[in-house]
C-alpha positions in Angstrom: 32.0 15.3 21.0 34.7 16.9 23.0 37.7 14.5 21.6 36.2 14.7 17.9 37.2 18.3 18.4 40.1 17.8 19.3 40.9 15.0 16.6 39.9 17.8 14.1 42.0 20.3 15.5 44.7 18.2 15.0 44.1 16.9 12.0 42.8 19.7 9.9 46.0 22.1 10.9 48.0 18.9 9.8 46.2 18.2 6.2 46.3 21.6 5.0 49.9 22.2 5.8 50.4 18.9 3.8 48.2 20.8 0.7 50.6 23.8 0.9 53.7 23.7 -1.9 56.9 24.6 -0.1 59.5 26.4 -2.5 63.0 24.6 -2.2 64.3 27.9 -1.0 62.5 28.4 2.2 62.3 24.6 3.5 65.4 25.5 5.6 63.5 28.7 7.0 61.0 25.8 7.2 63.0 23.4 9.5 64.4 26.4 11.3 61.0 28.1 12.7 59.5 24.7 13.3 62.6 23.9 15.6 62.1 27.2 17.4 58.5 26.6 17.9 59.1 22.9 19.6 61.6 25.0 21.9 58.7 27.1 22.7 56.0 24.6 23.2 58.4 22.5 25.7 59.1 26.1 27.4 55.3 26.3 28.3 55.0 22.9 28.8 57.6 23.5 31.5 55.5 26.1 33.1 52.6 24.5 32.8 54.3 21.5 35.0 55.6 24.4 37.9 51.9 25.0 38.8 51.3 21.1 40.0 50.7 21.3 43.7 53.7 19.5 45.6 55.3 18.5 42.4 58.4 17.9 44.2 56.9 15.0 45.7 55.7 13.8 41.9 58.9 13.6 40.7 60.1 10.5 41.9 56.6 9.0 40.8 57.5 10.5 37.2 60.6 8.5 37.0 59.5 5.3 38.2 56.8 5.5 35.6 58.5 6.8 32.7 61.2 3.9 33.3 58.5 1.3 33.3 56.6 2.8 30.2 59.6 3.2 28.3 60.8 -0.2 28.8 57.8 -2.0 28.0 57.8 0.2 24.8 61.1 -0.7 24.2 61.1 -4.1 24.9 57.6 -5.0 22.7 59.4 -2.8 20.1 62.7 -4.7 19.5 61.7 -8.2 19.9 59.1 -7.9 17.4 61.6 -6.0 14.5 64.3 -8.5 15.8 61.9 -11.9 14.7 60.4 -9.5 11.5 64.3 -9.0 10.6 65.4 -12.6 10.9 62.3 -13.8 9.6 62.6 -11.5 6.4 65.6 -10.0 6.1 66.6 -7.3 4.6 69.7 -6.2 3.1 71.9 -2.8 3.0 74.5 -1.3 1.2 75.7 0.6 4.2 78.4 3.3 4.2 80.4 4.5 6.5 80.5 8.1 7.6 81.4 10.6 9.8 79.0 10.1 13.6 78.9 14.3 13.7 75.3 14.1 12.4 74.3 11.6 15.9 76.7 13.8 17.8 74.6 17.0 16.6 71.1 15.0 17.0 72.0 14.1 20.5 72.7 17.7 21.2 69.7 18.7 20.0 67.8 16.2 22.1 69.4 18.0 25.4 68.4 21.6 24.3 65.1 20.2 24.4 65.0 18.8 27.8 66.8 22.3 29.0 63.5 24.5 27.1 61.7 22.3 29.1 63.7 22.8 32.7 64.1 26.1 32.0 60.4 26.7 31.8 60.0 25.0 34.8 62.8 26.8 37.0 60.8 30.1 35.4 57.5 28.9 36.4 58.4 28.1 39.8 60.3 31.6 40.7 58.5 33.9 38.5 54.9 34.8 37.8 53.5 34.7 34.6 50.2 36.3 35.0 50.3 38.3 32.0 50.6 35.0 29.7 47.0 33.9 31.4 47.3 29.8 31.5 49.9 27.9 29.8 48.1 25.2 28.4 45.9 27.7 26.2 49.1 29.0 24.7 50.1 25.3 24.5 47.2 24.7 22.4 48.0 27.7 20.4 51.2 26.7 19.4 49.7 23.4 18.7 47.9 24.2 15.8 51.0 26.2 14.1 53.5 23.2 14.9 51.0 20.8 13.2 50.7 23.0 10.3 54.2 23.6 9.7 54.6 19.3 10.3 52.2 19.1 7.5 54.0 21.6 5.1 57.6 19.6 6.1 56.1 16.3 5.2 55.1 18.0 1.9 58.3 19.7 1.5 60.0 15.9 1.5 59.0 15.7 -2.3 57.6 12.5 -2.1 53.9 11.7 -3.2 51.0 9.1 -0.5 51.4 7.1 -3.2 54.6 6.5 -2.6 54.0 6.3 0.8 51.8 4.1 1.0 53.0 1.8 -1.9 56.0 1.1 0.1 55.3 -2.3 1.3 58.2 -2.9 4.4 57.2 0.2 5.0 53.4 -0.4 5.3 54.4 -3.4 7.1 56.8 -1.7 9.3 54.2 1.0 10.7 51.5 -2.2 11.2 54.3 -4.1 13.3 55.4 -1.0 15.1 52.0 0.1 16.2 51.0 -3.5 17.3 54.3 -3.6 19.2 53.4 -0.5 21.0 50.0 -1.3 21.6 51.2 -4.5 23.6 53.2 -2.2 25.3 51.0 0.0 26.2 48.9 -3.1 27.3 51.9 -4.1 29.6 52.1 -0.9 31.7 48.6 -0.9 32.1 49.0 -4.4 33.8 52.0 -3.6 35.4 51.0 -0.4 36.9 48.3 -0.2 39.4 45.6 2.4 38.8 46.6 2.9 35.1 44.2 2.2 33.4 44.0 -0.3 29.8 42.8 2.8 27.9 45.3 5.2 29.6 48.3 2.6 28.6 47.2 2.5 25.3 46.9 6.0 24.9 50.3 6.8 26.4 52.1 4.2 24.4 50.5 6.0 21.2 53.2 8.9 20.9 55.5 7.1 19.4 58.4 9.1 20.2 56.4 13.1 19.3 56.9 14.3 22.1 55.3 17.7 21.8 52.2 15.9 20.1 52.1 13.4 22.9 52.5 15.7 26.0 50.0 18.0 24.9 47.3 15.7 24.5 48.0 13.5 27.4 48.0 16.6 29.8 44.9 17.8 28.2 43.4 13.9 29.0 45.3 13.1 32.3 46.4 16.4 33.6 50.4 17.4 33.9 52.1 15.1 35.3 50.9 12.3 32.5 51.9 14.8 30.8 55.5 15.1 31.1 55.2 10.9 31.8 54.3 11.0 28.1 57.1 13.5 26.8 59.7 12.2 28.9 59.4 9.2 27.5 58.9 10.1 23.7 62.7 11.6 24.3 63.8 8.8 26.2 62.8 7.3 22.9 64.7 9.5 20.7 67.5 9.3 23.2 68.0 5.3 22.5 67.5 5.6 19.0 70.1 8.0 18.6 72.5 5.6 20.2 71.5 2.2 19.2 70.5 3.0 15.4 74.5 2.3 14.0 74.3 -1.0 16.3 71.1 -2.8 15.4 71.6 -1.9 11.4 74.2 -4.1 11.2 71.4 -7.2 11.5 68.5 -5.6 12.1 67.9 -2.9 9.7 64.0 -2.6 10.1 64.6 -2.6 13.4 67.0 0.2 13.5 64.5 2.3 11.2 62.0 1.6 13.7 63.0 2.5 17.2 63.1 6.2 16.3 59.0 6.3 15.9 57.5 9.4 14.7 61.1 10.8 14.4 62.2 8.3 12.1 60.9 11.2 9.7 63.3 13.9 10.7 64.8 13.8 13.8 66.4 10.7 13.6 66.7 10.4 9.8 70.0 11.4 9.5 72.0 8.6 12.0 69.7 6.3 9.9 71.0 7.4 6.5 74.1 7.9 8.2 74.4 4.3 9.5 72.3 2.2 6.7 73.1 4.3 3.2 70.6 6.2 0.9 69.2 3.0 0.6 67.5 3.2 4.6 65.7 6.5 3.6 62.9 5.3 1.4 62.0 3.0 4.5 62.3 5.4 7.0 60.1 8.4 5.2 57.2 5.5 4.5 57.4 4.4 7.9 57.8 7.6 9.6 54.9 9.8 7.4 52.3 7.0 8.4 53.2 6.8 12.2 53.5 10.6 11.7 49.4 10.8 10.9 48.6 7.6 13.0 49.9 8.7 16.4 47.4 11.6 16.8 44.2 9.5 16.0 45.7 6.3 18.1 46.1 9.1 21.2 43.0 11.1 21.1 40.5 8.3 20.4 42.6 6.1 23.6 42.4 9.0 25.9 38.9 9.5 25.1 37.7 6.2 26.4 37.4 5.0 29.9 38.3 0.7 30.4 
């Protein structure tokens, strides 16, 4: 009952920002405060991770497990988009422009990481009694974020319809979310006392890192999540670097690597690097992953096999 909750709380926060008309004029004010809320979210999220006991002695365990999860992600990822490519190809006509959008995303994906490390440092030499627990606010935030994603998915003009009448695309989100489900599966096997439902919920992010943390710490406690939003950036990290190499032959699977972020965060290097002719693929893709990964996480983290 408790994960049904939670699967509304998501969700409903999500649909009606999707029912709300945006007007052209404030979708930058739009982009802007929904920026500034992630900042926020990953601040708390760092304090939230300062009140582990002896989380010192976690860290190493962190990054051995984010490397593994990420590379089994990875891995599933790109060999399955690398056969779907050669096996159907699909052709651009790219364009070549200026890398200062990638150089920009890749900044962005550092601020990030230092809202989250600076939330941490804070937690662990000041008190912050007066902001009760951190989670709670979390969850707070949660619900605004997921209505203002709803109301940015709107704002991108574009009808379900379309969406969903986009067949690579359709096909795309299928393949991606088989690809990480075998990842998922292949953690779970390669790590011991990970559970086959725990893998499958962690490899559900899909690169939404504030989504993905949120719900995994809620599930597993802090340290899976920061396992889970460490590796959702790592995620946006290697799509931001490999996107201009793999859409030179593999298109789809350039479009694909970003996830969830394939939407926004990563939509520009994929414009930038495929053409105008990328973006139909990448908003199809992204808007379904974009509604699947919540389900995919809370109904994973609510079982127990």
């Amino acid at each position: 009952m408790q994960n049904l909750l939670t699967l509304f709380i998501i969700l409903i926060p999500l649909f009606a920002g999707f029912c709300i008309p945006v007007p052209a004029r404030a979708v930058s004010w739009l982009n802007i405060g929904l920026s500034w809320l992630v900042y926020l979210i990953l601040f708390l999220i760092g304090l939230s991770l300062a009140q582990v006991p002896n989380l010192g002695d976690e860290l190493a365990v962190i990054s051995f497990t984010v490397a593994v999860l990420f590379l089994c992600l990875i891995s599933t990822n790109l060999l399955l988009f690398i056969w779907f490519d050669r096996r159907y190809p699909w052709h651009l006509q790219q364009q070549q422009t200026a890398t200062q959008s990638g150089d920009i995303s890749i900044m962005g994906s550092l601020k990030q990481v230092a809202c989250l490390l600076l939330g941490l440092t804070a937690g662990h030499f000041f008190s912050f009694s007066w902001l009760g627990n951190p989670q709670a606010a979390v969850n707070k935030a949660l619900i605004i974020l997921l209505l203002l994603v709803g109301m940015q998915l709107r704002s991108c003009g574009i009808t379900l319809r379309q969406v969903f009448l986009n067949r690579r695309g359709v096909i795309c989100a299928i393949l991606f979310t088989l690809a990480s489900l075998l990842g998922g599966l292949l953690f779970a096997l390669l790590m011991p006392n990970v559970s086959i439902s725990k893998g499958l919920a962690l490899s559900s992010g899909y690169g939404w890192y504030s989504l993905s943390s949120i719900i995994m710490s809620k599930s597993y406690g802090a340290v899976w999540g920061s396992i889970a939003m460490f590796n959702d950036l790592a995620r946006e990290f290697f799509a931001l670097l490999f996107i201009p190499l793999l859409m030179r032959r593999y298109p789809t699977a350039a479009v694909s690597i970003g996830g969830a972020t394939s939407l926004d965060f990563t939509l520009p290097a994929i414009q930038a690097s495929g053409g105008i002719s990328a973006v139909p693929l990448a908003i199809s893709f992204g808007f379904i992953v974009n509604l699947t990964a919540p389900v995919l996480m809370v109904f994973f983290s609510s079982l127990n096999f």
